[in-house]
PDB file of N, CA, C and O in Angstrom:
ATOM      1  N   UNK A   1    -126.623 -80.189 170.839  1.00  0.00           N
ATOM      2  CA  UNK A   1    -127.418 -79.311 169.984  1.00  0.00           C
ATOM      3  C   UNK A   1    -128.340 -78.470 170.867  1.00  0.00           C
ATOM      4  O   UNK A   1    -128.796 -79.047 171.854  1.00  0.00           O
ATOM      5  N   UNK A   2    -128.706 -77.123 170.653  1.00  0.00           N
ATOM      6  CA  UNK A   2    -128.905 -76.157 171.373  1.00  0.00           C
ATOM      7  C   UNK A   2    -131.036 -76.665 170.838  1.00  0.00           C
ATOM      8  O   UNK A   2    -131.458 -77.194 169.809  1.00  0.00           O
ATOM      9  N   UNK A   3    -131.730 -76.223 171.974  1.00  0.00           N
ATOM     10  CA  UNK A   3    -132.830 -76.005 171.459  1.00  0.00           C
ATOM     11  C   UNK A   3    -133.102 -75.506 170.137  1.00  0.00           C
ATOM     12  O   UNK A   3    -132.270 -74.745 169.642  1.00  0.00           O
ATOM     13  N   UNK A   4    -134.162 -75.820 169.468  1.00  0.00           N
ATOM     14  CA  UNK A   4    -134.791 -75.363 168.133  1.00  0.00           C
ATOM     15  C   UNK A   4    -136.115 -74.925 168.757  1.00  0.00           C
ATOM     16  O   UNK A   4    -136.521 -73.814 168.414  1.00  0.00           O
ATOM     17  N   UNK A   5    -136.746 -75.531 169.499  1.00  0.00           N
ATOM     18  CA  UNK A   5    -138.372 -75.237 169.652  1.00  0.00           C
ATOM     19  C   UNK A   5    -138.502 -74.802 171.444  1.00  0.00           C
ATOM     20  O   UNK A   5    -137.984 -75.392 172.392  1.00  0.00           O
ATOM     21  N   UNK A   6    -139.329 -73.644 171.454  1.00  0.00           N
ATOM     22  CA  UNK A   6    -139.717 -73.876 172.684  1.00  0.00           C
ATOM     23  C   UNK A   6    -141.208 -73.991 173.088  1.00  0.00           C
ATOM     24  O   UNK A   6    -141.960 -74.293 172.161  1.00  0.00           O
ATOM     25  N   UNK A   7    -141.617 -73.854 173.976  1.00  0.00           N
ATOM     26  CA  UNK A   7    -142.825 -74.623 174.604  1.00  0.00           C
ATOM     27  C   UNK A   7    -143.315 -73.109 174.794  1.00  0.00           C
ATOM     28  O   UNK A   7    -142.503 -72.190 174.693  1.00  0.00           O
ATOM     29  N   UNK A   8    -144.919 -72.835 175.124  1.00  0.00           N
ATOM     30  CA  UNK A   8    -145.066 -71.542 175.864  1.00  0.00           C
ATOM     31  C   UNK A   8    -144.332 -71.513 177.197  1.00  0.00           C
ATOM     32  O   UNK A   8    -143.750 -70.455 177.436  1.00  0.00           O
ATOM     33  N   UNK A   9    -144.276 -72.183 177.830  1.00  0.00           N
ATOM     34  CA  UNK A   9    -143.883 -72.370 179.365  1.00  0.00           C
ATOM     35  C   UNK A   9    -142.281 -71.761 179.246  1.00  0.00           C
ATOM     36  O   UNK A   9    -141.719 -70.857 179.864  1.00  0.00           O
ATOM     37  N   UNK A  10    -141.781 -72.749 178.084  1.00  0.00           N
ATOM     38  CA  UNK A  10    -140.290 -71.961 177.887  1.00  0.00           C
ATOM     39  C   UNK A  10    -139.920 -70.390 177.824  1.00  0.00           C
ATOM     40  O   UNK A  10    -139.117 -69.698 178.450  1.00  0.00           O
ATOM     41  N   UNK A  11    -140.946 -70.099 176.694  1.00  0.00           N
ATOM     42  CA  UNK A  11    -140.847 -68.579 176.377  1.00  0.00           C
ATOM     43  C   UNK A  11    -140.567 -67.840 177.515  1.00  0.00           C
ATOM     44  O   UNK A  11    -139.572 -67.283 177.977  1.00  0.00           O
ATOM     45  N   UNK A  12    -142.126 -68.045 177.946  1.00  0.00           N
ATOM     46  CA  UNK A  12    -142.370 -67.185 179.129  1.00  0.00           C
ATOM     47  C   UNK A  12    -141.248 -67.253 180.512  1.00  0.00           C
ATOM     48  O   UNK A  12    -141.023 -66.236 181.168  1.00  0.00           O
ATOM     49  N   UNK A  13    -140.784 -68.209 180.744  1.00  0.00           N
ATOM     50  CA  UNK A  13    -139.306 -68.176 181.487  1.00  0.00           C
ATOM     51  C   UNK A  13    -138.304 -67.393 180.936  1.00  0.00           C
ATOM     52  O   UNK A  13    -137.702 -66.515 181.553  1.00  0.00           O
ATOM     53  N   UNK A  14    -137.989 -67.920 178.965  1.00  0.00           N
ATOM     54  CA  UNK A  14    -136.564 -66.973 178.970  1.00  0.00           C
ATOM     55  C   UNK A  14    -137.463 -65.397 178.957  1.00  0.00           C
ATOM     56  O   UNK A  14    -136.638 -64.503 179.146  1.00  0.00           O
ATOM     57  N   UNK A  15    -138.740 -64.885 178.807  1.00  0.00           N
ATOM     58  CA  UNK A  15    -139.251 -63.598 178.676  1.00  0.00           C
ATOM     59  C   UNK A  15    -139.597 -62.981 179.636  1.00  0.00           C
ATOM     60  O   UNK A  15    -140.304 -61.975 179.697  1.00  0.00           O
ATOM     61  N   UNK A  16    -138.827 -63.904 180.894  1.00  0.00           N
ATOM     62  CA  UNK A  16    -139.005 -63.619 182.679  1.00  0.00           C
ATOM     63  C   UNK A  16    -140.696 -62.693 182.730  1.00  0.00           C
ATOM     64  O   UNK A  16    -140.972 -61.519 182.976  1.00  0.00           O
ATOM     65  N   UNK A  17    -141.593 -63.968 182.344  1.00  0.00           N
ATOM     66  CA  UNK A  17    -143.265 -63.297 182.048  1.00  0.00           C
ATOM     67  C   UNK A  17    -143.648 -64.488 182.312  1.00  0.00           C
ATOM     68  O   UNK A  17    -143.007 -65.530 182.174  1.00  0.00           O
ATOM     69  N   UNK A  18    -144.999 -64.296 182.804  1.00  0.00           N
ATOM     70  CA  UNK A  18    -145.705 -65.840 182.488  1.00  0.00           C
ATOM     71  C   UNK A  18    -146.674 -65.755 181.275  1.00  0.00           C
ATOM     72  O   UNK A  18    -147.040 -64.842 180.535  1.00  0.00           O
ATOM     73  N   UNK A  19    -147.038 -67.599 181.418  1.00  0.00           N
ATOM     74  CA  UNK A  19    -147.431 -68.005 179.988  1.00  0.00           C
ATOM     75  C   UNK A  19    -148.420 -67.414 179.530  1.00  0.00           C
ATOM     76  O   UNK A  19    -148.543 -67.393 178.305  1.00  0.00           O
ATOM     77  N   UNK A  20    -149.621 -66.627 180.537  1.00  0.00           N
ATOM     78  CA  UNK A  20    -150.316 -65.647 180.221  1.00  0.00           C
ATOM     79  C   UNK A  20    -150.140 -64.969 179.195  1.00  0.00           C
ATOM     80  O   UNK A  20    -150.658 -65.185 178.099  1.00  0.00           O
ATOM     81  N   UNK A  21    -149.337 -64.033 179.497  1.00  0.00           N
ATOM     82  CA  UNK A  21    -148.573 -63.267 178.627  1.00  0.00           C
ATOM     83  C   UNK A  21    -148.239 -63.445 177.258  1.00  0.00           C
ATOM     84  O   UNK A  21    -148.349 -62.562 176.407  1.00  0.00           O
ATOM     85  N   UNK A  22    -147.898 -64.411 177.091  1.00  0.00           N
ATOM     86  CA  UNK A  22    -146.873 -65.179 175.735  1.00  0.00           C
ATOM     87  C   UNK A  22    -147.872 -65.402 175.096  1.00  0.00           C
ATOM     88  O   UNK A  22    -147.748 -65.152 173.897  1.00  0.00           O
ATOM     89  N   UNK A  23    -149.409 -66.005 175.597  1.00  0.00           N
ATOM     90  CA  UNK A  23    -150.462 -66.251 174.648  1.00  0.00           C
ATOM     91  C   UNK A  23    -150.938 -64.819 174.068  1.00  0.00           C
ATOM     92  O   UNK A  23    -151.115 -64.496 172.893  1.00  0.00           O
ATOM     93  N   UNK A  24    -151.070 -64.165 175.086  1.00  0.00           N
ATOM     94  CA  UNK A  24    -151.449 -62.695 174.749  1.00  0.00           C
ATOM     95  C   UNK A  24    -150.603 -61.933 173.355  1.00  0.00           C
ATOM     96  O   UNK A  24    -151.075 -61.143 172.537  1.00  0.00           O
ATOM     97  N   UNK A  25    -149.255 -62.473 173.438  1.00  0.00           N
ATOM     98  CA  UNK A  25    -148.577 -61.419 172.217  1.00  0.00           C
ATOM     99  C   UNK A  25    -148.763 -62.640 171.095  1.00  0.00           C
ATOM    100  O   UNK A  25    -148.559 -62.373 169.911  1.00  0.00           O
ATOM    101  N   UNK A  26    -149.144 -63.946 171.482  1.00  0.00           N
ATOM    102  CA  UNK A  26    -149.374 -64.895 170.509  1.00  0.00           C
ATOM    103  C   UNK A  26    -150.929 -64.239 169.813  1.00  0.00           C
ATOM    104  O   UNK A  26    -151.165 -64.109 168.612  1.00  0.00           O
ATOM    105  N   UNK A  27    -151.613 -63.982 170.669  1.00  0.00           N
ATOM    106  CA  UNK A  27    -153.078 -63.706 169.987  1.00  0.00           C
ATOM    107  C   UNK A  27    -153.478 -62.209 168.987  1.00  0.00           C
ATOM    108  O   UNK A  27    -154.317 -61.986 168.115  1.00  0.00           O
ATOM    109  N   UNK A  28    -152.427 -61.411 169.626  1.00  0.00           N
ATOM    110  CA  UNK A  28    -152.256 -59.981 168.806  1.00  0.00           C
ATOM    111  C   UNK A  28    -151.586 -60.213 167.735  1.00  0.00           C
ATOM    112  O   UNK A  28    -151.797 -59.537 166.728  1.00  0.00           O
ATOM    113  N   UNK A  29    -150.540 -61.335 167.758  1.00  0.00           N
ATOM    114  CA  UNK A  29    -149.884 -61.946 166.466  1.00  0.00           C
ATOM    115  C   UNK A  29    -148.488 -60.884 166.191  1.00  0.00           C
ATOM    116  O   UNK A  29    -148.331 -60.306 165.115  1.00  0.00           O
ATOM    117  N   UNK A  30    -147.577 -60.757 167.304  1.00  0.00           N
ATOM    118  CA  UNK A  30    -146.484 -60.264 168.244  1.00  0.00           C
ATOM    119  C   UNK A  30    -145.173 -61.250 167.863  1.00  0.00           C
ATOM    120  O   UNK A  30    -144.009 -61.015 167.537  1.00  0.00           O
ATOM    121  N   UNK A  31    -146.045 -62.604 168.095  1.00  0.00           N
ATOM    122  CA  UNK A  31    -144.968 -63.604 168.126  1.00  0.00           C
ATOM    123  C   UNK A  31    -145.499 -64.711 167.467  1.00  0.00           C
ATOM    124  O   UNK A  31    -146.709 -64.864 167.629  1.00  0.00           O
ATOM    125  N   UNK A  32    -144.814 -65.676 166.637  1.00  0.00           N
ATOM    126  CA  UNK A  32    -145.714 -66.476 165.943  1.00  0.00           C
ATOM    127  C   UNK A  32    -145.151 -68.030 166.529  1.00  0.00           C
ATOM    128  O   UNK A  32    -143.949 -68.201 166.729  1.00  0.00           O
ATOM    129  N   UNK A  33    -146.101 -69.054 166.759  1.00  0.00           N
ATOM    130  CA  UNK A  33    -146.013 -70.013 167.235  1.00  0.00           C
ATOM    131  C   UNK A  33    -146.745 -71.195 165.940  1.00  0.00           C
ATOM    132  O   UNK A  33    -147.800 -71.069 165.317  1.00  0.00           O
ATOM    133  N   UNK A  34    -145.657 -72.366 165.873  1.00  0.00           N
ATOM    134  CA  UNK A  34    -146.711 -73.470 164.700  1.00  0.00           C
ATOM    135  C   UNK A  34    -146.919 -74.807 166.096  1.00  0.00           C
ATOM    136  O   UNK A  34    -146.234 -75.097 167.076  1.00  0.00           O
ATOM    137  N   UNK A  35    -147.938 -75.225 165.648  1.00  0.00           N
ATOM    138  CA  UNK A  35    -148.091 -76.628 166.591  1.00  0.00           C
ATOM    139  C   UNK A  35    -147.967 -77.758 165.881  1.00  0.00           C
ATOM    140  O   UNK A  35    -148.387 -78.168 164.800  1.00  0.00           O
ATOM    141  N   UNK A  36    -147.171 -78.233 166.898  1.00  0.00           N
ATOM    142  CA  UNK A  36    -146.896 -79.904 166.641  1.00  0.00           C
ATOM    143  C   UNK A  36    -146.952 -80.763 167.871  1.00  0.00           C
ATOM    144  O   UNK A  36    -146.024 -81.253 168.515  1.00  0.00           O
ATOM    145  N   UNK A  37    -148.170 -80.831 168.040  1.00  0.00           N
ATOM    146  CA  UNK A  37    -148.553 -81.154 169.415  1.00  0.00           C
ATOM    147  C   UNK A  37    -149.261 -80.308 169.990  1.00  0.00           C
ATOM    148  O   UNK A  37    -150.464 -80.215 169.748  1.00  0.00           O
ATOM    149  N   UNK A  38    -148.626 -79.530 170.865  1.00  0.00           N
ATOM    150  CA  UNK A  38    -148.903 -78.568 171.313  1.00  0.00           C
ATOM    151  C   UNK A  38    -148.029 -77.219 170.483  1.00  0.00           C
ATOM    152  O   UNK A  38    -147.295 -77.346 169.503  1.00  0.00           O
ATOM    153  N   UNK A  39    -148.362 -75.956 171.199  1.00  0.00           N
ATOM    154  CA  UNK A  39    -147.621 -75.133 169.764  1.00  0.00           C
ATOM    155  C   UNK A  39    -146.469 -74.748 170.601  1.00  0.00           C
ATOM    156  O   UNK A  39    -146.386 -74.809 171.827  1.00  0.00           O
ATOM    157  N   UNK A  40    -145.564 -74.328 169.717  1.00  0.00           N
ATOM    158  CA  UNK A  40    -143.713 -74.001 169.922  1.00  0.00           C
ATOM    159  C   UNK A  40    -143.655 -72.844 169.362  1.00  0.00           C
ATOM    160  O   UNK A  40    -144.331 -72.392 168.438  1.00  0.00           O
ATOM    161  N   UNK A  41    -142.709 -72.323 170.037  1.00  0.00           N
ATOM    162  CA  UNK A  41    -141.838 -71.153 168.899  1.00  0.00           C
ATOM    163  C   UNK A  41    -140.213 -71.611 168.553  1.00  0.00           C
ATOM    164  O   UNK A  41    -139.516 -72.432 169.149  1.00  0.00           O
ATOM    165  N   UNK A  42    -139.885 -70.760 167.360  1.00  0.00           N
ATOM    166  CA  UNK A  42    -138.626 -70.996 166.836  1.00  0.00           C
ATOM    167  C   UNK A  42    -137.977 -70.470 167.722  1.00  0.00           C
ATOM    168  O   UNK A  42    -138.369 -69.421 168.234  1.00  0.00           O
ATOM    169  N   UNK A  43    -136.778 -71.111 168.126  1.00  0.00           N
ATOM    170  CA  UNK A  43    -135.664 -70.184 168.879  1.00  0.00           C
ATOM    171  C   UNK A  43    -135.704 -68.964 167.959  1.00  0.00           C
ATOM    172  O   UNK A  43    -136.007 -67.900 168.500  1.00  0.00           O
ATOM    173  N   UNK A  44    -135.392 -68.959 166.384  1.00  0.00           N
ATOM    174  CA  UNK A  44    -134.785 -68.144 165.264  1.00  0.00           C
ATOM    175  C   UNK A  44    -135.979 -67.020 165.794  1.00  0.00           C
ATOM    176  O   UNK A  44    -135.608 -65.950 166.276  1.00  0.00           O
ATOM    177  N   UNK A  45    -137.246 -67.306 165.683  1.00  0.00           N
ATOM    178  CA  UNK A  45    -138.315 -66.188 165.897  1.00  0.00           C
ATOM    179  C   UNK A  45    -138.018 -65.305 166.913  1.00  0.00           C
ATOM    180  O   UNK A  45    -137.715 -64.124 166.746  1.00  0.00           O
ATOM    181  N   UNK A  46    -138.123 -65.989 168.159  1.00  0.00           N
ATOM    182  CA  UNK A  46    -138.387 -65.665 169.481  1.00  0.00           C
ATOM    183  C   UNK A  46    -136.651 -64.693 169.501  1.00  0.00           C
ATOM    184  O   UNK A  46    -136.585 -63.850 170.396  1.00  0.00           O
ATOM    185  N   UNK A  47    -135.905 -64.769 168.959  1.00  0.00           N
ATOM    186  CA  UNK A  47    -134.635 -63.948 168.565  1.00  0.00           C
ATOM    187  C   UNK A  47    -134.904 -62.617 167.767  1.00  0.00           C
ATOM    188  O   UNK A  47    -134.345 -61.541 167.979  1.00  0.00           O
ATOM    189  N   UNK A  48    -135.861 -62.880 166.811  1.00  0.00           N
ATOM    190  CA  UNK A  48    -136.645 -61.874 165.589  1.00  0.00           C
ATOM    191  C   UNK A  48    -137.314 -61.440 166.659  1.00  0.00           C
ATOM    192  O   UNK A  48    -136.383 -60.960 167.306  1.00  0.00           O
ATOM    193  N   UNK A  49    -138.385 -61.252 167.375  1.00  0.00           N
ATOM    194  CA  UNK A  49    -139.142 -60.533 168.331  1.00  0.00           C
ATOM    195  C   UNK A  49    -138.009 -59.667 169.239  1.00  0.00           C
ATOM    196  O   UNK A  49    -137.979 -58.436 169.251  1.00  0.00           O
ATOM    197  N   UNK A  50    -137.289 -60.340 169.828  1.00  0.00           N
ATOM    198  CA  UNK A  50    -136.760 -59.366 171.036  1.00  0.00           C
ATOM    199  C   UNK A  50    -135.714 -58.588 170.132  1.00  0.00           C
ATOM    200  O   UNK A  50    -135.415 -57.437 170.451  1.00  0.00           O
ATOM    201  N   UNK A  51    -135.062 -59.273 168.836  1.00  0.00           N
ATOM    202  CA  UNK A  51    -134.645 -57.512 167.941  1.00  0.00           C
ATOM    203  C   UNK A  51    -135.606 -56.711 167.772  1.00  0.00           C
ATOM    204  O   UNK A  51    -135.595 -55.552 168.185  1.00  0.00           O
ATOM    205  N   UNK A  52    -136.464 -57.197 167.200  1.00  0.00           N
ATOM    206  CA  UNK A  52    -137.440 -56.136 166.443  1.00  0.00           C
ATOM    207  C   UNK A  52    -137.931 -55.116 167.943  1.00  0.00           C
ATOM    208  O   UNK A  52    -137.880 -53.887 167.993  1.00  0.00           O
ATOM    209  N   UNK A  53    -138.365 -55.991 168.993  1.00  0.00           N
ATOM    210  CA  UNK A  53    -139.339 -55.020 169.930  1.00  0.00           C
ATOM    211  C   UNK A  53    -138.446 -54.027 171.248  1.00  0.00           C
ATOM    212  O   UNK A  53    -138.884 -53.313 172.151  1.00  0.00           O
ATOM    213  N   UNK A  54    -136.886 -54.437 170.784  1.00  0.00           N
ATOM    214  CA  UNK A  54    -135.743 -53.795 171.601  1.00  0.00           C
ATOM    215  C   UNK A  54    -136.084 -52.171 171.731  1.00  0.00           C
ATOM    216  O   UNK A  54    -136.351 -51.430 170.785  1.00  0.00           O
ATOM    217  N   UNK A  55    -136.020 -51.855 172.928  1.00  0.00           N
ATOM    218  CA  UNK A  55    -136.082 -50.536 172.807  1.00  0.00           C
ATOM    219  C   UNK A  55    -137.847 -50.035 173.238  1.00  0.00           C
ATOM    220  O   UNK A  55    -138.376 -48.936 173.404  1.00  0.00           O
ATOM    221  N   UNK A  56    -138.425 -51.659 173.312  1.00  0.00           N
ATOM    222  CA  UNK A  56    -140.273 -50.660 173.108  1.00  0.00           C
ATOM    223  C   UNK A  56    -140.845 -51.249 174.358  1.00  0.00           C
ATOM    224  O   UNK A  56    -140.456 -52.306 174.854  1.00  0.00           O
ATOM    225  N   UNK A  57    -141.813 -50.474 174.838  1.00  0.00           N
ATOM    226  CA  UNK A  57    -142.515 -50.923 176.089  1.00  0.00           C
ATOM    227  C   UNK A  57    -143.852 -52.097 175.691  1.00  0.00           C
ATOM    228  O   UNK A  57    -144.873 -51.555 175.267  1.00  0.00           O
ATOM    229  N   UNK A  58    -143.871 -53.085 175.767  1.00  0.00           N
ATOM    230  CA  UNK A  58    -144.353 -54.006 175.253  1.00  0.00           C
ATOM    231  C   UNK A  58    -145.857 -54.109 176.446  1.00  0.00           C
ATOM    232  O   UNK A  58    -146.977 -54.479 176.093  1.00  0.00           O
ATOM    233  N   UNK A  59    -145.571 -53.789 177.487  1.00  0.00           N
ATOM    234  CA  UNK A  59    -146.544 -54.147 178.792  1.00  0.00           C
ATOM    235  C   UNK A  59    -147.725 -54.068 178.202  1.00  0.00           C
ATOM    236  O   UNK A  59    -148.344 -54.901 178.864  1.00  0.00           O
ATOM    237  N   UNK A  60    -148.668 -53.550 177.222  1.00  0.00           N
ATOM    238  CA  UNK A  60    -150.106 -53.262 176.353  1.00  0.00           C
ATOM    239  C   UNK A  60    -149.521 -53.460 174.875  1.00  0.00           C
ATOM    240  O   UNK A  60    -148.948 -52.650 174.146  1.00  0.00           O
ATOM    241  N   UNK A  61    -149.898 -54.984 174.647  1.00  0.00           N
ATOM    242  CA  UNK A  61    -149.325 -55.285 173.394  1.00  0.00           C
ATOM    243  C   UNK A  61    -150.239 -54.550 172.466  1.00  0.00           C
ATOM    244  O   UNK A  61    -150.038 -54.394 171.262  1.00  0.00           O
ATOM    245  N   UNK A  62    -151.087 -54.192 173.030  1.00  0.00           N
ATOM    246  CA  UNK A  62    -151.892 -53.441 171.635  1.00  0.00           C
ATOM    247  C   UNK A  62    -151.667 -52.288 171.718  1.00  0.00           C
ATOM    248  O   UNK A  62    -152.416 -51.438 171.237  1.00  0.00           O
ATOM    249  N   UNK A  63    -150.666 -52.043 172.300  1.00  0.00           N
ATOM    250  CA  UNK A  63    -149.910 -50.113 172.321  1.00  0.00           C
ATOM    251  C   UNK A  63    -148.747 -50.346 172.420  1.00  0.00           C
ATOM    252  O   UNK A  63    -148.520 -50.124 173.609  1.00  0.00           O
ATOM    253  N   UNK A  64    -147.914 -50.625 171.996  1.00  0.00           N
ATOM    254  CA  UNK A  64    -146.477 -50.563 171.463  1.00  0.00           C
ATOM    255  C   UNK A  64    -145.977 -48.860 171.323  1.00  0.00           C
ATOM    256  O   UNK A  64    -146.186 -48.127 170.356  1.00  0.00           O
ATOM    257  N   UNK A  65    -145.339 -48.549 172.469  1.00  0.00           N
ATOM    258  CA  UNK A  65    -144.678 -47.556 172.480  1.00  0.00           C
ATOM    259  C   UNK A  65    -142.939 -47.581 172.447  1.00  0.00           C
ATOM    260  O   UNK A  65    -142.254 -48.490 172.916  1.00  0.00           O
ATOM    261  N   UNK A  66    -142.472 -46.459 171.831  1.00  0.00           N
ATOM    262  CA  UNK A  66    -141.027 -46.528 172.513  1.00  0.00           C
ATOM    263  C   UNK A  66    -140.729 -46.412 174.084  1.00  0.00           C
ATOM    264  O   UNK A  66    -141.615 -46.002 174.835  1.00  0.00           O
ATOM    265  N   UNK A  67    -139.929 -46.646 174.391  1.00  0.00           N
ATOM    266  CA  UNK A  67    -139.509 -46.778 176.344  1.00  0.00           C
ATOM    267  C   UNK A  67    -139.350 -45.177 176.087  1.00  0.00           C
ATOM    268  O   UNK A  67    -139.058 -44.655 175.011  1.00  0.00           O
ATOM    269  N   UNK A  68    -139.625 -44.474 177.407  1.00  0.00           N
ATOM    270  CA  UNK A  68    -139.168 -42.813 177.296  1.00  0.00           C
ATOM    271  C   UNK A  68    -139.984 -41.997 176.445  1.00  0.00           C
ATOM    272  O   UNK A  68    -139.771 -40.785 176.407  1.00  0.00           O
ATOM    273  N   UNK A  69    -141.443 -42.833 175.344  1.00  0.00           N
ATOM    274  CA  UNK A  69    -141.872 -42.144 175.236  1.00  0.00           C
ATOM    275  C   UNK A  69    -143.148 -42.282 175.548  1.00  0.00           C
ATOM    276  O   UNK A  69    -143.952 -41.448 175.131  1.00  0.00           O
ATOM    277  N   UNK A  70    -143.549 -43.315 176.306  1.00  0.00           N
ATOM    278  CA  UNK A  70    -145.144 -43.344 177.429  1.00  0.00           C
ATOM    279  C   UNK A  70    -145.519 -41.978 177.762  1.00  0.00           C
ATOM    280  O   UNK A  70    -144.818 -41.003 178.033  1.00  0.00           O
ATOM    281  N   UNK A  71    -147.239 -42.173 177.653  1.00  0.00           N
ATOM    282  CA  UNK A  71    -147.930 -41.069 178.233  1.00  0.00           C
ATOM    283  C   UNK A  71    -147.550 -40.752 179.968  1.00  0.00           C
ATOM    284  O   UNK A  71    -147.347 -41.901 180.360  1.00  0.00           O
ATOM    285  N   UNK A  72    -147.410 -40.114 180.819  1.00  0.00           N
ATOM    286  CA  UNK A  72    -147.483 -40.060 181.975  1.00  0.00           C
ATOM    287  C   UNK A  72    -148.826 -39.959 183.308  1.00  0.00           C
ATOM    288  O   UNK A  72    -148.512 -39.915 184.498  1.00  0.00           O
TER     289      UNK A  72
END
């Protein structure tokens, strides 16, 4: 059976980012995490995020741009 839950530590590996990061789009509320223990994300979610944010420059989660269309 394939993972269901991952860890922040996980994320941030398959999101080749560190866990920094992962809290950061956790705290803008980007990505949603429940705790049981410590907190997890759904595989199913963390699948819903990288459709939904395909295509967008994520680097300033509180500026969500399309790629190609950043200020210069």
């Amino acid at each position: 059976m394939s993972e269901m839950l991952y860890t922040v530590k996980e994320v941030a590996e398959i999101l080749k980012t560190n866990v920094a990061y992962v809290y950061k789009l956790k705290n803008v509320g980007l990505l949603k995490f429940m705790k049981l223990g410590s907190i997890k994300c759904r595989k199913s979610t963390l699948e819903a995020f990288l459709e939904k944010y395909d295509g967008m420059d994520l680097t300033d989660p509180g500026n969500i741009v399309e790629l190609g269309l950043e200020e210069k």
